[in-house]
N, C-alpha and C positions, 0 to 999 in steps of 0.2 A: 504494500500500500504506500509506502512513502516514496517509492521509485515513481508513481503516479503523479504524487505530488510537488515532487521534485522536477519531474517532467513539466506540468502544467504553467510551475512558476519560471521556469525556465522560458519556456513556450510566451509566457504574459509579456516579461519582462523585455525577452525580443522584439516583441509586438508594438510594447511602447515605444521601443528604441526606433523601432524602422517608420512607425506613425510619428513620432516626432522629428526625424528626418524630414518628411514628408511635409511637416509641416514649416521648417524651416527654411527649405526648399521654396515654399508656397507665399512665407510672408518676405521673401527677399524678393520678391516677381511681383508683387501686387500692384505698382504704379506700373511695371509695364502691360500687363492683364489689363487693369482697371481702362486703358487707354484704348488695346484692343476691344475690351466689349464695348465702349462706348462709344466706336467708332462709326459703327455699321457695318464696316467692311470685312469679311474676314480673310485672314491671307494664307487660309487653305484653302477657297475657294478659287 
């Protein structure tokens, strides 16, 4: 049972790791996003 445990938090703990990436990633891009969405145009079209 504690191998489960040990698993799971292990598992959590990556999770947050890779979503706070993710999120830092995201709040360093927001003034150039923010400019894209409110542009109209998009530049994958």
């Amino acid at each position: 049972m504690h191998i489960y445990k040990l698993r799971l938090s292990i598992s959590l703990y990556l999770n947050y790791v890779a979503h706070g990436f993710g999120l830092l990633i995201l709040s360093q891009n927001m003034t150039a996003l923010g400019q894209t969405w409110s542009s109209g145009s998009s530049p994958l079209a």
